[in-house]
RODO-2510 file (C-alpha; in nm, 4 decimals, decimal comma):
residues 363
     n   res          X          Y          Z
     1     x    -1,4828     0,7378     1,1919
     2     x    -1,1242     0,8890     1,2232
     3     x    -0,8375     0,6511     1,3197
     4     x    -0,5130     0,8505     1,3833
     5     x    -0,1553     0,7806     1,5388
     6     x    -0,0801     1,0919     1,7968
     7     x     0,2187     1,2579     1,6191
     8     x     0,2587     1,6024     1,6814
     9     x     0,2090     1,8562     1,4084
    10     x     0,2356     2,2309     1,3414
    11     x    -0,0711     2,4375     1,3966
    12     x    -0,2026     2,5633     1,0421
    13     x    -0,4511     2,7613     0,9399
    14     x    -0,7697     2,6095     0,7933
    15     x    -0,7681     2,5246     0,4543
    16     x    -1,0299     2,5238     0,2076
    17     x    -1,1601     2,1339     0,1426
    18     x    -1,0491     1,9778    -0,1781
    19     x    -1,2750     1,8699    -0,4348
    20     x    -1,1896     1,4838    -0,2712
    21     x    -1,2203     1,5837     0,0531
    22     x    -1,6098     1,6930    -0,0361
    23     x    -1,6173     1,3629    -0,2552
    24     x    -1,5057     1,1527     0,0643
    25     x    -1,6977     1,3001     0,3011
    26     x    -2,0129     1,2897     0,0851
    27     x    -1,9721     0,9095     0,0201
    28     x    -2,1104     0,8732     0,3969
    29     x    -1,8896     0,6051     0,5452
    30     x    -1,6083     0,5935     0,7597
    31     x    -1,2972     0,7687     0,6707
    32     x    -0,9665     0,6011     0,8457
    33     x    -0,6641     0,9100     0,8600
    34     x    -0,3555     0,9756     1,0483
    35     x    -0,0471     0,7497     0,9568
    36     x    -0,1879     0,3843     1,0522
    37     x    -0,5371     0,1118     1,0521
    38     x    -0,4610    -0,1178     1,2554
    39     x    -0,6186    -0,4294     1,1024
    40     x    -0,7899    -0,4149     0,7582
    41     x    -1,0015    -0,7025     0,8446
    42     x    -1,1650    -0,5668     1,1719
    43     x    -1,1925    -0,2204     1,0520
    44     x    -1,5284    -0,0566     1,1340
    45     x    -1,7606    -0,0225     0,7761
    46     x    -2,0736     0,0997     0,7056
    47     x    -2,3211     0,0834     0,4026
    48     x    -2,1630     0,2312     0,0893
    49     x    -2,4693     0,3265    -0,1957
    50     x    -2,1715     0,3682    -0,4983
    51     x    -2,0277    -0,0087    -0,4421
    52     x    -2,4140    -0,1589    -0,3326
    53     x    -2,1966    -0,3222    -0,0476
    54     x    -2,0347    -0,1791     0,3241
    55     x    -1,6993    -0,0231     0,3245
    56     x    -1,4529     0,2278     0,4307
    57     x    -1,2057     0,4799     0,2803
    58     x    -0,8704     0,4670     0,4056
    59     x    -0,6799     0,7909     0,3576
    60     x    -0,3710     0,8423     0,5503
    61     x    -0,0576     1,0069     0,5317
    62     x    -0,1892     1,3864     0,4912
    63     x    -0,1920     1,3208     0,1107
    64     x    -0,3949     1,3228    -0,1871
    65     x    -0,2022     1,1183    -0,4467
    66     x    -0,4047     0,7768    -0,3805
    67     x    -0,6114     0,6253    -0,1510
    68     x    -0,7905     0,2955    -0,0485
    69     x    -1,1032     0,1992    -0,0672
    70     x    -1,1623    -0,1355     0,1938
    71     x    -1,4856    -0,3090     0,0624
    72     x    -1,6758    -0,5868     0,2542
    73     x    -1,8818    -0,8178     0,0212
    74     x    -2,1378    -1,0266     0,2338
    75     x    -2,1979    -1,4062     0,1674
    76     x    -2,2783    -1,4805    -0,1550
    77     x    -2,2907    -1,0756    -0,2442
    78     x    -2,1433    -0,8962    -0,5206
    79     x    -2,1103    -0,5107    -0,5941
    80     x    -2,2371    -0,3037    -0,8065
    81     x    -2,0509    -0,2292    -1,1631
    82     x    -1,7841     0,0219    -1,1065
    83     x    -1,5639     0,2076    -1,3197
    84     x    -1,3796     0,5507    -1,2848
    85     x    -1,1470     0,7394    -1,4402
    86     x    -0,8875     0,6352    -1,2028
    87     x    -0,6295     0,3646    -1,1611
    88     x    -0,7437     0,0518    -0,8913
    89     x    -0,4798    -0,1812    -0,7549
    90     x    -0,7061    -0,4323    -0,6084
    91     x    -0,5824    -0,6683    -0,2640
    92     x    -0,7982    -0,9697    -0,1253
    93     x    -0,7447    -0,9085     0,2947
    94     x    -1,0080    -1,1847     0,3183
    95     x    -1,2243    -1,4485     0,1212
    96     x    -1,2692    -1,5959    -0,2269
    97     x    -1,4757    -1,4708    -0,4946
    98     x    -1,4302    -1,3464    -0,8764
    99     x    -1,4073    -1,0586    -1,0487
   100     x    -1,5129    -0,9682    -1,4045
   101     x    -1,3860    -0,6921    -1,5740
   102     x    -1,4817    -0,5295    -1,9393
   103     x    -1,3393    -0,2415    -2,1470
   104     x    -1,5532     0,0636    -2,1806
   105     x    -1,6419     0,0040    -2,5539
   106     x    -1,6850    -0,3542    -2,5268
   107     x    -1,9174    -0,6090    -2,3607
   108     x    -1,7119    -0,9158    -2,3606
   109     x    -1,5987    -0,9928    -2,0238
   110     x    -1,2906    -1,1900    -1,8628
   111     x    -1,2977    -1,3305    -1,5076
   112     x    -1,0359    -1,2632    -1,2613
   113     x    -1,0728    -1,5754    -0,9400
   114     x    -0,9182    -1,4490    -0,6447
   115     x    -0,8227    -1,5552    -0,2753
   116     x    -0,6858    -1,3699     0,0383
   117     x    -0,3328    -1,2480    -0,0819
   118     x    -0,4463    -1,1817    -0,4443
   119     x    -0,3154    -0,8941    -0,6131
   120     x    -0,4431    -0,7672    -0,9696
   121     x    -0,5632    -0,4388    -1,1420
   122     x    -0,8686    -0,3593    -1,3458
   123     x    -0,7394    -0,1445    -1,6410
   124     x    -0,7872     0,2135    -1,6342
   125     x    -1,1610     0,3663    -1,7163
   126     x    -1,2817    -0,0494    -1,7589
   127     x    -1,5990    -0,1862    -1,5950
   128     x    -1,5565    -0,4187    -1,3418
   129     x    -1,7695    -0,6151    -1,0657
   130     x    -1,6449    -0,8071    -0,7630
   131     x    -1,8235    -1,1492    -0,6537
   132     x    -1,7938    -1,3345    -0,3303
   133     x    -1,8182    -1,6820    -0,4054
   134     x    -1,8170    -1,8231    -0,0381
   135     x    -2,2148    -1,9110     0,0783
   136     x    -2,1126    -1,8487     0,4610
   137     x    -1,8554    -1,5778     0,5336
   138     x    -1,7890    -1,1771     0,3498
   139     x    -1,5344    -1,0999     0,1862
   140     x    -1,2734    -0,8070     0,2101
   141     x    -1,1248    -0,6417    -0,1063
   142     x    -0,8757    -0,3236    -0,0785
   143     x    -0,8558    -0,1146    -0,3826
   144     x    -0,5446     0,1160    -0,3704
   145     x    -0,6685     0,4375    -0,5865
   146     x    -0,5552     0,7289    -0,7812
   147     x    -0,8802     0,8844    -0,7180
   148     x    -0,8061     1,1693    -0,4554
   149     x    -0,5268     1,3002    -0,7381
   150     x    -0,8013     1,3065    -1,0507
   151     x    -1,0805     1,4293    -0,8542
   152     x    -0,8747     1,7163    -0,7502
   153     x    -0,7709     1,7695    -1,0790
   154     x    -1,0766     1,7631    -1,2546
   155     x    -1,2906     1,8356    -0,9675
   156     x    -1,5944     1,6804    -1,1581
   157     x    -1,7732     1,3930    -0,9722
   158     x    -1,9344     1,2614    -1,3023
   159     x    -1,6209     1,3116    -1,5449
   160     x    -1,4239     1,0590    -1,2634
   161     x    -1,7212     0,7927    -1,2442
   162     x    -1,9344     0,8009    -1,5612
   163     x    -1,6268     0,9002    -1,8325
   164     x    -1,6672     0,6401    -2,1510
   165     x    -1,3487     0,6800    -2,2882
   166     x    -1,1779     0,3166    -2,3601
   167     x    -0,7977     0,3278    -2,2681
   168     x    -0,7670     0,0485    -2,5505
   169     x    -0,3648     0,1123    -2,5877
   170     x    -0,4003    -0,0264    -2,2057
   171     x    -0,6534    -0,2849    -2,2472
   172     x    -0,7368    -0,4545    -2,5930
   173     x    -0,9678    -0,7651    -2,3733
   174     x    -0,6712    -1,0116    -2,5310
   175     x    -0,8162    -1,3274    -2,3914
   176     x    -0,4343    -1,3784    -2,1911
   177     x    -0,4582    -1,0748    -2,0419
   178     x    -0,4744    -1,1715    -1,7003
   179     x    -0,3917    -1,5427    -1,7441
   180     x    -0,0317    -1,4710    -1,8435
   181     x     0,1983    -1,5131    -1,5209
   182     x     0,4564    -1,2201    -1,6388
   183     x     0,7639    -1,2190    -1,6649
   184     x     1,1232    -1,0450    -1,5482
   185     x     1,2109    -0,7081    -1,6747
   186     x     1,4277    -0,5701    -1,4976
   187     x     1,6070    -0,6137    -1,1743
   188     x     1,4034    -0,7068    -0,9021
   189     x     1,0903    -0,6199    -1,1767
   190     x     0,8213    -0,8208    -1,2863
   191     x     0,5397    -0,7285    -1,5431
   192     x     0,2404    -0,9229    -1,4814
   193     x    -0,1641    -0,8375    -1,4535
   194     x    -0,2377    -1,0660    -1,1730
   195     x    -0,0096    -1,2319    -0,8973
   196     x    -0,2118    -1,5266    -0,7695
   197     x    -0,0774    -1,4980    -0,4262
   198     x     0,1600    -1,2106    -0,3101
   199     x     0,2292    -1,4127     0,0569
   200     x     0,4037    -1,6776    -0,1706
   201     x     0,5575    -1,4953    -0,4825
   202     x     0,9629    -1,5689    -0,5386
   203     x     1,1069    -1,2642    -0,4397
   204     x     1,4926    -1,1473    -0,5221
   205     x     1,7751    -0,9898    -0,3146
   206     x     1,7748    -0,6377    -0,2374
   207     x     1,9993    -0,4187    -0,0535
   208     x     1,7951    -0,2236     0,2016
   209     x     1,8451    -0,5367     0,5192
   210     x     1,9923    -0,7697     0,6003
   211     x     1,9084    -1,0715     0,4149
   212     x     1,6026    -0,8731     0,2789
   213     x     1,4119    -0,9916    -0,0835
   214     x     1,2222    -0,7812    -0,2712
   215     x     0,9920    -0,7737    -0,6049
   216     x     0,8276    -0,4641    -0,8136
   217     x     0,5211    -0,5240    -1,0292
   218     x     0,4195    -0,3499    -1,3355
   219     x     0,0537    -0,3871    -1,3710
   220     x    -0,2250    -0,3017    -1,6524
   221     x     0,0360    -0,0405    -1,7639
   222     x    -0,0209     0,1853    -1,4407
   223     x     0,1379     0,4792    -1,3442
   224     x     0,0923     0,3265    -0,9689
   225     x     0,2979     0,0460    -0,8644
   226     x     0,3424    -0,1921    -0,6281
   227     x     0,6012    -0,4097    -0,4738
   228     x     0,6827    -0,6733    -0,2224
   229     x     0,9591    -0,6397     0,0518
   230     x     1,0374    -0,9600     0,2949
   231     x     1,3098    -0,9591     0,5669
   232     x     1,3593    -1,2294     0,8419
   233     x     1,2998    -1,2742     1,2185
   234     x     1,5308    -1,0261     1,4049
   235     x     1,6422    -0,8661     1,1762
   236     x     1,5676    -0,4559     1,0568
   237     x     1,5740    -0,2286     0,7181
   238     x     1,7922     0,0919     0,6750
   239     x     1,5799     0,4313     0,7559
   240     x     1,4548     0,6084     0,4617
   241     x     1,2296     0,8577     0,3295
   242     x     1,0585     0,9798    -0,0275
   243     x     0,7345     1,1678    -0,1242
   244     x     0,4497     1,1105    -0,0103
   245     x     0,1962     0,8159    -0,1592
   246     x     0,3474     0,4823    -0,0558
   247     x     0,1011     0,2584     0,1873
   248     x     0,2412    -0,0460     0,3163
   249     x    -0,0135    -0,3369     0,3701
   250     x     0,1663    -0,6372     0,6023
   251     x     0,1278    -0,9724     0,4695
   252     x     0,3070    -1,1892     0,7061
   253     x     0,4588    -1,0795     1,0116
   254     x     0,4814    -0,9399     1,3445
   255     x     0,7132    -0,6144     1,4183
   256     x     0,6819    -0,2400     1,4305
   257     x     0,8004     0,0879     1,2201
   258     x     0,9343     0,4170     1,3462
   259     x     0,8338     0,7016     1,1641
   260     x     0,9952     1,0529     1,2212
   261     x     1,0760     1,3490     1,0627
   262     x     1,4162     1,5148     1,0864
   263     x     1,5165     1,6660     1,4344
   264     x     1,1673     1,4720     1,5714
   265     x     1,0467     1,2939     1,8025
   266     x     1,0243     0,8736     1,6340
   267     x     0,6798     0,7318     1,6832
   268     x     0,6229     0,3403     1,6744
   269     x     0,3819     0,2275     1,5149
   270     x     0,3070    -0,1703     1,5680
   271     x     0,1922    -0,4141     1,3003
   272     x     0,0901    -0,7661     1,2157
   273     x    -0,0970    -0,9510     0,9013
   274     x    -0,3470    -0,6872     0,7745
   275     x    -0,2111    -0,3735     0,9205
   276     x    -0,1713    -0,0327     0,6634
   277     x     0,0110     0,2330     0,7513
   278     x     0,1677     0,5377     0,5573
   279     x     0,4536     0,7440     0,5986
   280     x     0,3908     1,1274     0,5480
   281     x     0,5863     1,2968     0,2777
   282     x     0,9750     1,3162     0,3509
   283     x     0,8939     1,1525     0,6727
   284     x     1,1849     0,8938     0,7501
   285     x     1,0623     0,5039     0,8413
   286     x     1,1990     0,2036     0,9416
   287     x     1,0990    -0,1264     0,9879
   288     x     1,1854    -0,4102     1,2503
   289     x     1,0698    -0,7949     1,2617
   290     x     1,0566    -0,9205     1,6026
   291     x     0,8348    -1,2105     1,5414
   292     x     0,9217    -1,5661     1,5035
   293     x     0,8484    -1,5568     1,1140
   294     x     1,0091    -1,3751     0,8176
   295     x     0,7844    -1,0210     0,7749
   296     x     0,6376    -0,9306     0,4283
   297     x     0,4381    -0,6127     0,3276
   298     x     0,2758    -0,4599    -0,0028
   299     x     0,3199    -0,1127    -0,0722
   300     x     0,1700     0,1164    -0,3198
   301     x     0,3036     0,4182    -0,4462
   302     x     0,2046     0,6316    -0,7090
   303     x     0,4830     0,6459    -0,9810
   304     x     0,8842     0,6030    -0,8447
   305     x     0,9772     0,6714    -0,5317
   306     x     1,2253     0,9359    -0,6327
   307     x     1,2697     1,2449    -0,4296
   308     x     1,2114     1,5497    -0,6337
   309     x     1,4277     1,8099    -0,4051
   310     x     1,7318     1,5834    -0,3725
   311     x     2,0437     1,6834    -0,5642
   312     x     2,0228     1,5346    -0,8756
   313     x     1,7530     1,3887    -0,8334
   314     x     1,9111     1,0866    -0,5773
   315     x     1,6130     0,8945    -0,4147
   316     x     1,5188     0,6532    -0,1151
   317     x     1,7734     0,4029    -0,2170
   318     x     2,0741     0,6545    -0,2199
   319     x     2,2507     0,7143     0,0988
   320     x     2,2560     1,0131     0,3018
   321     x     2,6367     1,0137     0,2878
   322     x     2,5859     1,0399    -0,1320
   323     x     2,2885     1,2910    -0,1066
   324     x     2,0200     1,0566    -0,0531
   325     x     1,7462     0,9966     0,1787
   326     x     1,8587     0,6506     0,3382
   327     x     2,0289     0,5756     0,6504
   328     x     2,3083     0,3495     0,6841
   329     x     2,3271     0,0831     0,9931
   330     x     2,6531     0,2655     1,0531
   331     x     2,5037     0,6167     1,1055
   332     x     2,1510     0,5573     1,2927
   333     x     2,1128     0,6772     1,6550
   334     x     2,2037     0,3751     1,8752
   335     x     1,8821     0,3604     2,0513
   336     x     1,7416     0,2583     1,7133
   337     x     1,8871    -0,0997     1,7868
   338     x     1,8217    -0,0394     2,1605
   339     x     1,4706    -0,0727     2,1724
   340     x     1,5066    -0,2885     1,8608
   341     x     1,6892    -0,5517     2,1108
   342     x     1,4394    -0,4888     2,3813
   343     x     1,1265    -0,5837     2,1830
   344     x     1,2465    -0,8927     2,0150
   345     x     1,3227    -1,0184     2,3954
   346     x     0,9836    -0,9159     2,4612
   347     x     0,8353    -1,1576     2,2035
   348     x     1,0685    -1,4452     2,2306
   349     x     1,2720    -1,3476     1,9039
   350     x     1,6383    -1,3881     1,8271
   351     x     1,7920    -1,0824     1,7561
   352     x     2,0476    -1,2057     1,3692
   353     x     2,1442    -0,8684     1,3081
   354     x     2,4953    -0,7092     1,4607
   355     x     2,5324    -0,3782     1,6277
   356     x     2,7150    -0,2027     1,3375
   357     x     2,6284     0,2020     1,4655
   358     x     2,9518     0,3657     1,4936
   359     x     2,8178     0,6195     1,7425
   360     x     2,8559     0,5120     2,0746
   361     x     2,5889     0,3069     2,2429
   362     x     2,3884     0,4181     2,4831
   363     x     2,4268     0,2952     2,8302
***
């Protein structure tokens, strides 16, 4: 199964699969593409032999730097063992359950509990096996990957999944290892292995919206991170654009995102608690709250978020008027707030932010 958003893209010719593509397609569930799923705890799964439970693969965004893996875990179930040679950022959509997770060389085990809004990460190349703990209803994990970029690299099936190296300058089993809550590092950075519950976590001032908090996580010494963005009702964030890689899972919220690519046409793509979507690479986005609540998302990205063909080296969080890839209020197209207005009368939401485009409004 196939779940795309209609944008319009140049004809090509055929390319040659990638070793993942075979990998995915061989896997025999259902594969979600395009840009968007629209709810991650609907989405159509099917029997999956390598987890021992159903499940999907979500790969969007025309990319092959990560993916996700969405795993449903019936009452009372639990998975098979897994472990690859491949980083695993691991979100609870739905349920309660357990996870225990042991380095390669060793047999001594820790337990991670977990709830819906749990995020944590099973150290590189460890074993690990996820338990539902609730009797009556499944259970939905989604495990961000780096898969797609090592099994293209390597384009071995069994050096990804049966590898025994132990990373053991990543994980030494310390007995705090995921019972530590972290700690600040940086601005708006926080080093932790587990955050309990990402729809609650304290969150600090950015710069991107109005009003608009934000919070990155190092975790289990990845090369992917994560982070946590929250902006309130009626309110927007600045356009931007970067590589490709970054998915965006909505915590809380209701609202939509335009995504576009210079000179093109903007598609809108609508969202609400458990929506994913992914921006393609150097595609701009932008996204509104016109519900009645402050809007919160995940997003994963593989490494920072720094454009590599921007002049020296300026990024997502550098205006366009300083070489970067960001939009300023002051210098969007006016119908950006337009239809921006339109849909927060639609819902019953107050528009808080002020015009502030300098090009004239459209009538």
């Amino acid at each position: 199964m196939t779940q795309e958003v209609a944008i319009a893209a140049p004809v090509l010719e055929a390319l040659p699969e990638t070793a993942y593509q075979r990998w995915r397609k061989a896997e025999g569930v259902p594969v979600y593409a395009g840009s968007h799923v629209s709810d991650l705890h609907t989405a159509d799964v099917a029997d999956w032999p390598r987890i021992g439970q159903r499940g999907a693969i979500v790969s969007l965004a025309d990319q092959e730097k990560n993916d996700g893996w969405l795993i449903e875990i019936r009452p009372g179930g639990q998975t098979e063992v897994l472990h690859h040679m491949a980083e695993a950022s691991i979100y609870i959509v739905d349920g309660r359950g357990a996870t225990t997770i042991w380095p390669a060389d060793s047999r001594q085990k820790q337990t991670v509990e977990w709830q819906a809004g749990s995020l944590f990460s099973p150290p590189l190349n460890c074993y690990y096996q996820h338990f539902n703990l609730d009797g009556q209803r499944p259970a939905r994990v989604f495990a961000a990957t780096t898969v797609p970029l090592m099994m293209n690299l390597t384009r071995n099936t069994d050096f990804v999944f049966n590898c025994p190296f132990a990373f053991t300058d990543r994980y030494d089993g310390s007995d705090t290892f995921f019972t530590d809550p972290g700690r600040k590092v940086g601005t708006r950075l926080w080093q932790t292995n587990l955050v309990a519950n990402t729809r609650t976590f304290q969150l600090d001032r950015d710069h991107r919206g109005t009003r608009s908090t934000n919070m990155r996580f190092l975790m289990s010494s990845n090369a992917m991170s994560a982070h946590i963005s929250e902006f309130p009702t009626g309110t927007y964030k600045k356009a931007h654009r970067h590589g490709p890689g970054a998915e965006l899972i909505i915590l809380n919220g209701v609202g939509y995102s335009l995504l576009w690519f210079p000179g093109g046409e903007r598609v809108k793509v609508d969202w609400k608690e458990g929506s994913i979507f992914s921006p393609r690479d150097g595609e701009y986005h932008q996204h509104f709250n016109t519900g009645p609540t402050p809007a919160r998302y995940l997003a994963y990205t593989f490494g920072s978020l720094v454009v590599d063909n921007t002049r020296a080296m300026r990024g997502a969080e550098v205006s366009e008027r300083e070489g970067g890839w960001q939009i300023e209020y002051e210098d969007e197209d006016p119908e950006v707030y337009d239809l921006f207005a339109r849909e927060c009368a639609r819902n019953g939401a107050e528009v808080t932010i002020p015009r502030r485009s300098a090009r004239q409004a459209v009538s």
